[in-house]
C-alpha positions as CSV (number, residue, x, y, z in Angstrom):
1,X,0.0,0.0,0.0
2,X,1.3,3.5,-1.0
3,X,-0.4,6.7,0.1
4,X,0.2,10.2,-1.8
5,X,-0.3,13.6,-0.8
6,X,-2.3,16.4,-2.6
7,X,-2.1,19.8,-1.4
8,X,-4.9,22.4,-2.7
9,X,-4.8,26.5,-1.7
10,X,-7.1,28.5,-1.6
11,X,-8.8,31.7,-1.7
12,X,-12.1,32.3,0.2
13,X,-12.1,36.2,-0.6
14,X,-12.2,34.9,-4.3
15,X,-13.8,31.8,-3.4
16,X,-11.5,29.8,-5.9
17,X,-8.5,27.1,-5.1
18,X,-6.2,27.5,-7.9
19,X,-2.9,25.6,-6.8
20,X,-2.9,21.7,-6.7
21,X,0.3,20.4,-5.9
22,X,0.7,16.5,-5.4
23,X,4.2,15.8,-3.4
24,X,6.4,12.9,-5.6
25,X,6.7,11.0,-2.1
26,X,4.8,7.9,-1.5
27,X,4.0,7.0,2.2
28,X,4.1,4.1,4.0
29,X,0.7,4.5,6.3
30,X,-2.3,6.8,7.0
31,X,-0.6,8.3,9.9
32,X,3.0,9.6,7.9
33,X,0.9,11.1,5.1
34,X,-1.6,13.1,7.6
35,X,1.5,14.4,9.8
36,X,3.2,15.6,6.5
37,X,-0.1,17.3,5.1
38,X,-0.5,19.6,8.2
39,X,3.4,20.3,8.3
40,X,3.3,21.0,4.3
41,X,0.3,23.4,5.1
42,X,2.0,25.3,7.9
43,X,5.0,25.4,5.7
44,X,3.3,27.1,2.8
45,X,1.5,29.5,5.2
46,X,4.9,30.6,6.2
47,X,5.5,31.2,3.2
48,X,2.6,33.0,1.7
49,X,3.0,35.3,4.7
50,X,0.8,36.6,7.2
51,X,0.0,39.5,4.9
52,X,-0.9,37.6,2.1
53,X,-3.0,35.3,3.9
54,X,-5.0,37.9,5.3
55,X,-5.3,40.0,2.4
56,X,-6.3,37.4,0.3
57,X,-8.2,34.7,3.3
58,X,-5.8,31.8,2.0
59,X,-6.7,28.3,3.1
60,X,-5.6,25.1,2.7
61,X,-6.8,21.7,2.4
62,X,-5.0,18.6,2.1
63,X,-5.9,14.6,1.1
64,X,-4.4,11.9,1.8
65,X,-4.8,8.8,-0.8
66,X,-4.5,5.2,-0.5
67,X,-3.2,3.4,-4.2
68,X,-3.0,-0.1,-4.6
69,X,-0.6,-1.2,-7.3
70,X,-2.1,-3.4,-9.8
71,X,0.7,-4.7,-13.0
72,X,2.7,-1.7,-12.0
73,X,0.4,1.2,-12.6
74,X,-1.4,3.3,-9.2
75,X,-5.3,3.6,-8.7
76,X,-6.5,5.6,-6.6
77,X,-8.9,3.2,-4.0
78,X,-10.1,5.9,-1.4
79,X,-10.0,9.4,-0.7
80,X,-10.2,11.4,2.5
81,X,-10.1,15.4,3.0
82,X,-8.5,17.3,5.6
């Protein structure tokens, strides 16, 4: 079992999430991908700055997916937002 990681930010001023960005690591459980997907978000926060988030109410959300490998190719089996 491999999990990925997909990062979305956005705007709730503009009502819009423009940025997707799916991190080239594959983890090992539930609990790894979770931990990273708050630390990622805090880590972009940072760097947005406080400014920008407030000028422009930037969220994020993050989901963590479980793949199954089937002949060497990932599908996606379930889904959870955070």
């Amino acid at each position: 079992m491999k999990i990925i990681l997909t990062l979305i930010i956005c705007s709730a001023l503009n009502d819009t999430c423009d940025f997707i960005w799916t991190k080239d690591t594959k983890f090992p459980d539930w609990n790894s991908c979770m931990r990273q997907g708050y630390n990622d978000s805090l880590r972009a926060m940072d760097i947005m700055g406080a400014d920008y988030v407030n000028k422009n109410q930037m969220y994020i959300k993050f989901a963590c997916k479980e793949m199954v490998t089937e002949n060497n190719e990932l599908k996606k089996s379930q889904e959870t937002d955070a």
